[in-house]
C-alpha positions in Angstrom: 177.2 -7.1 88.2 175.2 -7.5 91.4 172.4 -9.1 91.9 169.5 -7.5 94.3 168.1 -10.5 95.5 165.6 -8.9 97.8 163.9 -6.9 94.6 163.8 -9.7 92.6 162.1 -11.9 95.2 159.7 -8.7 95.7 159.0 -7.9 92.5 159.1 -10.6 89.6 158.4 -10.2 86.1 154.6 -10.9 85.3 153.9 -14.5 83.4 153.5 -13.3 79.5 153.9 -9.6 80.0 152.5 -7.0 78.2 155.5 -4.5 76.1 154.2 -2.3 78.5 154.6 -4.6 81.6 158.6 -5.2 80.1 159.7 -1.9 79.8 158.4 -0.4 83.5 159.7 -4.0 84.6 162.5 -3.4 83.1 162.9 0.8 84.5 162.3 -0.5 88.0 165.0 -3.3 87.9 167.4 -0.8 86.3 166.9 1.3 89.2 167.2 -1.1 91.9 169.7 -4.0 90.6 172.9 -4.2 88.4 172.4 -7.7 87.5 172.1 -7.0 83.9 170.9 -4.3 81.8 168.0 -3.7 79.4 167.6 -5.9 76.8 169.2 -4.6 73.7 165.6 -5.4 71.3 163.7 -3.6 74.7 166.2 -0.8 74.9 165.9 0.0 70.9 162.1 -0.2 71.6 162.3 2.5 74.1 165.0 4.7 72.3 161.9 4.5 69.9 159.3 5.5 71.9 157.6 2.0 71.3 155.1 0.8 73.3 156.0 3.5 76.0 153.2 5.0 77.8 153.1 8.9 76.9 153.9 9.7 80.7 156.9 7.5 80.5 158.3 9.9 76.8 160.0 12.8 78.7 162.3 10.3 80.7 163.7 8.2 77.5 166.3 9.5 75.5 169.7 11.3 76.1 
């Protein structure tokens, strides 16, 4: 896995984030760096549809 250290130094995860914060967090750095991947308890939330905002629905899933 490689790390994007440029995006992370750019863009770091709020102190005490919001679900919401997590997941776009989460969306962006999945775009941008290989380091790891979504939480598994994060990635079951948005298989869900949990705490997505309704924009964000048509882009989860399959």
């Amino acid at each position: 896995m490689k790390l994007n250290k440029e995006w992370h130094q750019a863009h770091p995860m709020p102190k005490k984030p919001t679900l919401e914060q997590r997941i776009v967090w989460h969306l962006d750095h999945a775009k941008n760096c290989s380091c790891h991947k979504i939480p598994a308890k994060l990635s079951e939330k948005l298989q869900k549809g949990i705490g997505l905002p309704l924009l964000l629905l048509p882009f989860i899933g399959d």
